[in-house]
N, C-alpha and C positions, 0 to 999 in steps of 0.2 A: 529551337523551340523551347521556351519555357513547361519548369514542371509545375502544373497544379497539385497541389495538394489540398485536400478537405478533410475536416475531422463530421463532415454530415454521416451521422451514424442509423445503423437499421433499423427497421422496427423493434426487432429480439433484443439488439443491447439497448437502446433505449428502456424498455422493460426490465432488462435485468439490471440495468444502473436504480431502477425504483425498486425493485426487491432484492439487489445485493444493501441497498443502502439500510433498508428496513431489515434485512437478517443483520448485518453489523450491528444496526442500535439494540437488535432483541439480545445479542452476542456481550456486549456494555451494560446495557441496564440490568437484563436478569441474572448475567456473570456477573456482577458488583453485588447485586443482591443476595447472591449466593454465598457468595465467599466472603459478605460481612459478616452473615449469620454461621458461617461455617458448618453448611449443608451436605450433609454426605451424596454421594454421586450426583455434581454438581454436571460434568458432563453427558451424563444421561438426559439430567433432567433437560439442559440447551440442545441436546441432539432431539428429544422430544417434541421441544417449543420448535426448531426447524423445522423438521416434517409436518407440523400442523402450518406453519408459515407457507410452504411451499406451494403442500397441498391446497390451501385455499387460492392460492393466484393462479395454481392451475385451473383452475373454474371459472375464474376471470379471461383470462389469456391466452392463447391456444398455440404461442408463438416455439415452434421445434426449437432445442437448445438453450431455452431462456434458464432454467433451470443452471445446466453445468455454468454460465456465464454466468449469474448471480452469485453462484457459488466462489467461482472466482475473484469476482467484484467485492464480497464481503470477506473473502480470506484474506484478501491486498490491503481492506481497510480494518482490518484487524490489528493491522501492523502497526496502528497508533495507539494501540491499548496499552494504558497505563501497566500493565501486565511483565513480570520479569522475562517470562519464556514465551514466545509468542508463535513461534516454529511448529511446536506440536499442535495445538488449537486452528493454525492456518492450513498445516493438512488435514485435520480431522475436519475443519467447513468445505473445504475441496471436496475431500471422497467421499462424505455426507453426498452433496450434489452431485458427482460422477455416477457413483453408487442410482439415487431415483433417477439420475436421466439414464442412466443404462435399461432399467426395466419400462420406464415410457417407451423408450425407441425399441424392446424384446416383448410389450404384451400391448400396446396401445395406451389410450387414455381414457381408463376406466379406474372403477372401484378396485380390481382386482389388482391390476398395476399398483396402484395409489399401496394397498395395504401392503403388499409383497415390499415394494421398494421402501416402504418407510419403515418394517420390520430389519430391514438388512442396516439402513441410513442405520439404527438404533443401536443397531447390535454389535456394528464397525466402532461405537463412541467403548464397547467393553471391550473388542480386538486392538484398539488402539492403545487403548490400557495397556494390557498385556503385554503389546508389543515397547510399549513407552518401557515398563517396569525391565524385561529382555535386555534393553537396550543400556538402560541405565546400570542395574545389578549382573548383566550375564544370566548364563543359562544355570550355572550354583543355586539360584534362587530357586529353579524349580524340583533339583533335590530336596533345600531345605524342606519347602511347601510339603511335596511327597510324603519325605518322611514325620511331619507334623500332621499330616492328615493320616497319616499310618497309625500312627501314636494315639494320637484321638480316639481313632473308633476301637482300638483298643481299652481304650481305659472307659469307652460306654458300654464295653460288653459285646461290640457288633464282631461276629466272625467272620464275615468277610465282605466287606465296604467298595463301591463299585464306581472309582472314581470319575471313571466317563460316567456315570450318570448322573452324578451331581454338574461334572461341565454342561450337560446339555438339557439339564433341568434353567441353569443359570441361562442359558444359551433363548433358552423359550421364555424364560420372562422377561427378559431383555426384545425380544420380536416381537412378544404380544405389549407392551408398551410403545414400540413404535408402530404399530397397527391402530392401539388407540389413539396415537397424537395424528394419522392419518385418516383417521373417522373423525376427529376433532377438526381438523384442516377442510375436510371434505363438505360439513356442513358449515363450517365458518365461511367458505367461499359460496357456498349456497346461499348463506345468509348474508355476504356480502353484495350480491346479486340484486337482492331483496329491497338494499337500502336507495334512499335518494340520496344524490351525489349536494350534498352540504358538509364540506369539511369543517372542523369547530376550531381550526389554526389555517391560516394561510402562507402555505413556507414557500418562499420565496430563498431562489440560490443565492448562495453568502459569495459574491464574484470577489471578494477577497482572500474568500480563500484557497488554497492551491494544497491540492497532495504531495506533489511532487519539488513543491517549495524549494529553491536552490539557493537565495540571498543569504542565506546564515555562513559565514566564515567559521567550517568544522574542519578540522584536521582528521580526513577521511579520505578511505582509499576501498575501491572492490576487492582489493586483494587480504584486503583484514581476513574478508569470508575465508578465502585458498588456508593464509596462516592457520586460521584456529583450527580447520578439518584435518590440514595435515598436523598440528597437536595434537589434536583429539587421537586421532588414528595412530601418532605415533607413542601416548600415555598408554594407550588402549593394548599392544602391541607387548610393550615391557608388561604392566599391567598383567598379562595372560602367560608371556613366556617365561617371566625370572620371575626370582624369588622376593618377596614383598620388599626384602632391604632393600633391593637395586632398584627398585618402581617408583620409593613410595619419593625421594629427590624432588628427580624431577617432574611427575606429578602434580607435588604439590606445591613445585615452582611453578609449573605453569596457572594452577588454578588463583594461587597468591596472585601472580601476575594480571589474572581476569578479575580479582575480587578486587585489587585497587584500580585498575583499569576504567571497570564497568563498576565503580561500588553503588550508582544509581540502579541497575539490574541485579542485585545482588541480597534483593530482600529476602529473600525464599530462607537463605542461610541465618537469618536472624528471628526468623521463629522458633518459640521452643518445640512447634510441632517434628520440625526439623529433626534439631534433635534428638528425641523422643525416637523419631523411626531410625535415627541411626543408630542408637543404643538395641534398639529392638534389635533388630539386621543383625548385631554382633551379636549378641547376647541365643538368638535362636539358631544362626550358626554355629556357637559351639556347644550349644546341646545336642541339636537334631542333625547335624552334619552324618556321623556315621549313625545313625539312628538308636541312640543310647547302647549299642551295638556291645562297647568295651565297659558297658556297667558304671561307668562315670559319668558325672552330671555334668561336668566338666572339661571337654576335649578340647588341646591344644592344636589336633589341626584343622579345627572345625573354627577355634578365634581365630585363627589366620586368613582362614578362608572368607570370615565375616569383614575381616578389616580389609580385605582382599577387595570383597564386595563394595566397602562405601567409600575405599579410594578411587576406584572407578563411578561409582556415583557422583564425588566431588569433581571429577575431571569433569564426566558427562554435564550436570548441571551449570556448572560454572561457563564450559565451552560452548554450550546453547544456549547459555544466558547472553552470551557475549554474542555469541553470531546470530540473537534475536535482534539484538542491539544493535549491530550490524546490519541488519535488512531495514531499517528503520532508515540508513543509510539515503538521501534521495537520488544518489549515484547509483545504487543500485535499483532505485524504484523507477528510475527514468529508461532505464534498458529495454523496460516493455516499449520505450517506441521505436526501437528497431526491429528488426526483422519480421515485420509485419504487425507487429504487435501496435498498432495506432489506433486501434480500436477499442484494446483494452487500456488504452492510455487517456483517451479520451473518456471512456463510461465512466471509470475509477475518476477520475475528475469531476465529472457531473456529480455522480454520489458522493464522493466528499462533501459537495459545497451546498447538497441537501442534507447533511447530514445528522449537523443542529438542528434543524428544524422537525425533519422528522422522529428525533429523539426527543425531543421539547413536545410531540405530539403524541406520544402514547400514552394509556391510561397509566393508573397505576397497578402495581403488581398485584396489590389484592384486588382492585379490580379484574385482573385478569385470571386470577384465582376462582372470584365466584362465579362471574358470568364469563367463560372463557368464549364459547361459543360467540355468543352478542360482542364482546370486545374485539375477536379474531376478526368478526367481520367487519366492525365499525373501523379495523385499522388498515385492512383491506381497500376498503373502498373508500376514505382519505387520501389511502397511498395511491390509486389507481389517479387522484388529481392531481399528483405530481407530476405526470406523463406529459400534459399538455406544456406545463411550468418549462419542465425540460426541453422540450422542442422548440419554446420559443424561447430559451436561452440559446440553442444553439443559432437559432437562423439572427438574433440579434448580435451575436460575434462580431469581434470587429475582424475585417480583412485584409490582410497586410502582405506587399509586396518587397519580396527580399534580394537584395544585388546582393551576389557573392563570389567573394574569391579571392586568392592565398596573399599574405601579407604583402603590401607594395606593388600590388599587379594592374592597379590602374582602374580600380573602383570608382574613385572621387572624379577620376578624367569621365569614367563611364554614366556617372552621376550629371557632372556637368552636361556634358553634349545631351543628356535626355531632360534635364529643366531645360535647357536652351529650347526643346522641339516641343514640350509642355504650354511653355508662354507663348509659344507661334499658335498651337492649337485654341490660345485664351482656356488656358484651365486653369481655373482660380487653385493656386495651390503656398503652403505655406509651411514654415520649418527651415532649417540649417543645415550648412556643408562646412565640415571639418577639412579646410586649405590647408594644403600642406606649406611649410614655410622653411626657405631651403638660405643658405651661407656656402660660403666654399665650401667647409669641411665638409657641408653635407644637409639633409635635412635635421633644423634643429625644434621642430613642434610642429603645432595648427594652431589655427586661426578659426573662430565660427564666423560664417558669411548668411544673413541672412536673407535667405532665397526670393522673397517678393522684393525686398527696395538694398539690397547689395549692401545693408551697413553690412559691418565686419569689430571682432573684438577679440581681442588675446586669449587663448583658452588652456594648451598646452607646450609648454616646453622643458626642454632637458635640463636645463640648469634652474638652479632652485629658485622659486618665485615667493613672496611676501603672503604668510596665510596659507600655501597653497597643501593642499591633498596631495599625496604621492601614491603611485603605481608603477613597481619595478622602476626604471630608471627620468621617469615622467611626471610630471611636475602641472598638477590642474589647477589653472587661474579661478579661485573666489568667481572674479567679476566675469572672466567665460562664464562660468558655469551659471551663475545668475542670467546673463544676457541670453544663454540659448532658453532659460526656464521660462522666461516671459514671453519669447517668442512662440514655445508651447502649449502656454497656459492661454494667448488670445489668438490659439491657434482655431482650438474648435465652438471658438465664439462668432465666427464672422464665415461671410461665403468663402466654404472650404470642400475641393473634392479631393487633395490629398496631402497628407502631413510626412515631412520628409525627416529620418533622423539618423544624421551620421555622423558618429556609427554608432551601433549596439553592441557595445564589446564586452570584456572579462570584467568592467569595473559597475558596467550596468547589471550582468550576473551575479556581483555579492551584494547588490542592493542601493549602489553610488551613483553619480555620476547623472544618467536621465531616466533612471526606475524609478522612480516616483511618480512621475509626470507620464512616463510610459502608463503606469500603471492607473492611473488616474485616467486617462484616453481610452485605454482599453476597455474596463467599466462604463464609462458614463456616454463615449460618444461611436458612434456605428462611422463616425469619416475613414477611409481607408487610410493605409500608413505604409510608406516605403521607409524599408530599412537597409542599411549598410553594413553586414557582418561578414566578416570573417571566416573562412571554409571551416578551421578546427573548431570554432566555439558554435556552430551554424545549430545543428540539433538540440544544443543547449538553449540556445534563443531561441528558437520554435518551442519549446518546453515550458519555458517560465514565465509564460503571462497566457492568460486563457484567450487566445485569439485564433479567431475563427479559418477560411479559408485565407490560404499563401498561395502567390505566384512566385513561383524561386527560379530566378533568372541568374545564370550562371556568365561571367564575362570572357570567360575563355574561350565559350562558345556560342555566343547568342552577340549581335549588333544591334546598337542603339534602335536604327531603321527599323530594324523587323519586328524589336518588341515591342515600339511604341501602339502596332494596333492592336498587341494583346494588353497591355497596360491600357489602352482607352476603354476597351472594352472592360475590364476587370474592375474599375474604377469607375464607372459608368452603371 
């Protein structure tokens, strides 16, 4: 039996593809805004604009889960942020969402939920601080802090200063701000409610575009990620145990090694904000280290301790600059479609390819400054007409049927006998078969045969060919590769129920060969499409063109006979 697969997705992620797409743009626009004008607590103020985002579609939408899902969907498309470090900001949109869907599913869906969880959403953007600053400096930092805060209310005269209570003074104006951006949400979805459904742009999905994009020739590997933690952890290690001479080497060989590596993620390093706080870091470590303790303004092991600190900073930044860089990776973006993850490989799709448009569709920032409310909701119930946009992208997919199996096992033969029982049937069908073309020594290339009137033209062989493209030890004829395009290109112009193309292999993966024309099919015509690939590169071609429902018919174990009624039917 053949597997069906479908990327037809739920109600929930459909929804959370329209509001991960719209928290991502709010994530771009007002984070660019922010950090032109160099706005202090810039992550506050986006953890804010989220909880008011949220909250209003929760007024809209009533779907359990949409929330954690969107949060998802907009941490993944985060990852295209012109941004150096992109790691920290994609957990803090996660457990943003984690965080309010934990209290919807612990108090219901009310006011009281809504205010609680967007207080906490608020207050995880200053723990994540914290734990960011921990992570980067060590736990030193918060002696220094201590004894600078010791120092202080010393010299205001205060006798004795109550450091928890300034944390949890901090602590409450951080919740009662995420309380307001959830009263702000609350009536923005109320007043999205309110409105007639006239959006003032009409975004239509960009089907060109693709997140998980795999045609770019990068020299990339998943393993960069394993490399740089295990650096990381092993700078981190010296770092903490030896004495700064023995740490500071290799350290700052490896950070060297990420700054020309990655010098495009490497901007952070080239502000002078930079280093300003790295002068600072020294400078109050070797004051406040023993707490002016020895009477000198000047402690040699409190500068050690400072420099101690920003060599571990330079490791940290630099190694999560690079393993930002790294998740950017489409190797590792495409993982979510394994192990069940095809759901979130699909919504992260959809959102992507709305994703201009719904950024192209929001007010501007001062508009959303004075009339927050009226804008909250006007962007609300625009985005609420994406919904439909998406559903009938999905159902207009093209549908493609895929024979697969391990190199030289007898595809093209299983190919042949199924056109032979197609033309018995009278099904208009149209496309090419890659013949294989054999000598003594062996098979020396293919030939394309075209499938309705059997011409046939030179396409591949081993030894070098005039003009030709090369792939590992293969040799692509010019005039092949023209002769199958034509047959492509007035394929889905004439009565056609299904378009044949073998094969789809590693050369149509970096963007060669019949990607173009693939992709050109894909977009414009709904005829279904049989393809010929390969078992190892099989998920990779499910992946890299946005195409709708597969029947994956494996030749190992399925007979021409049997799958012809699920192929009529599928195709029909």
């Amino acid at each position: 039996m053949p597997e069906r697969l479908t990327n037809r997705l739920s109600e929930t992620w459909l929804q959370a593809a329209v509001v991960g797409s719209l928290w991502a743009s709010f994530e771009i626009i007002i984070g660019s805004f922010l950090h032109n004008l160099r706005v202090p607590f810039a992550g506050t103020i986006l953890s804010f604009a989220s909880v008011g985002l949220i909250i209003a579609f929760l007024q809209i939408w009533k779907s359990r889960g949409m929330v954690w899902r969107a949060g998802l969907i907009a941490a993944l498309l985060k990852s295209i942020s012109p941004s150096a470090i992109i790691l920290g900001p994609m957990v803090g949109i996660f457990t943003e969402a984690l965080i309010i869907e934990f209290f919807l599913i612990l108090m219901g869906r009310n006011i009281f939920s809504y205010l609680v969880g967007g207080a906490f959403a608020v207050l995880s953007s200053l723990l994540h601080k914290v734990v960011s600053l921990l992570i980067t400096y060590g736990f030193d930092l918060v002696i220094i802090v201590e004894q600078l805060y010791l120092y202080l209310i010393r010299q205001l005269g205060i006798e004795r200063g109550d450091p928890v209570l300034l944390i949890v003074i901090i602590m409450l104006v951080y919740m009662v701000v995420g309380m307001f951006g959830a009263i702000l949400g609350f009536l923005g979805g109320k007043k999205a409610g309110q409105i007639l459904s006239h959006p003032e742009k009409n975004i239509v999905p960009d089907k060109s575009a693709s997140f998980f994009n795999t045609t770019v020739e990068k020299r990339s590997s998943p393993w960069f990620l394993l490399f740089h933690l295990i650096c990381i952890i092993a700078c981190l290690f010296l770092i903490n145990r030896l004495p700064i001479w023995y740490s500071v080497l290799p350290s700052l060989a490896y950070a060297s090694f990420c700054l020309y590596t990655y010098r495009a993620s490497m901007r952070s390093f080239r502000k002078p904000s930079f280093w300003i706080w790295f002068m600072a870091i020294t400078l109050l470590a070797a004051i406040f280290w023993n707490g002016l303790s020895k009477g000198d303004l000047w402690d040699l092991e409190g500068l050690l301790v400072g420099l101690k600190m920003n060599l571990r900073a330079v490791v940290i930044l630099t190694g999560f600059a690079a393993m930002s860089r790294e998740l950017r990776n489409p190797i590792i973006r495409t993982v979510l479609y394994h192990h069940g993850f095809a759901n979130v490989y699909h919504a992260v799709g959809l959102a992507f390819s709305v994703l201009p448009g719904v950024i192209d569709s929001l007010p501007g920032v001062r508009k959303l400054i004075s009339m927050p409310v009226g804008s909250l909701g006007m962007i609300v119930r625009n985005a609420t007409d994406i919904y439909p946009t998406l559903q009938k992208e999905l159902s207009d997919q093209t549908r493609v049927i895929i024979i697969s199996g391990e190199v030289q096992e007898g595809k093209t033969t299983f190919l042949l006998e199924l056109v032979s029982l197609l033309k018995s049937q009278n099904v208009p069908i149209k496309g090419f078969i890659a013949k294989g073309i054999h000598k003594e020594e062996g098979r020396i290339g293919y030939d394309l045969v075209d499938v309705e009137i059997d011409a046939s033209e030179q396409y591949i062989r081993i030894e070098k060919l005039p003009s030709a493209y090369r792939h590992g030890k293969y040799y692509f004829s010019p005039e092949g590769l023209e002769f199958g395009r034509k047959i492509l290109q007035k394929a889905d112009k004439q009565n056609t129920s299904l378009i044949i193309i073998d094969e789809v292999g590693p050369v149509e993966l970096k963007g060669k060969g019949w990607a173009e024309e693939i992709e050109r099919l894909v977009n414009n015509s709904r005829i279904p499409q049989l393809w010929v690939v390969c078992k190892p590169i099989l998920n990779r071609a499910m992946r890299q063109w946005n195409i709708g429902e597969v029947l994956l018919i494996d030749i190992s174990t399925d007979s021409v006979e049997e799958e012809l009624i699920h192929i009529m039917e599928f195709i029909s």
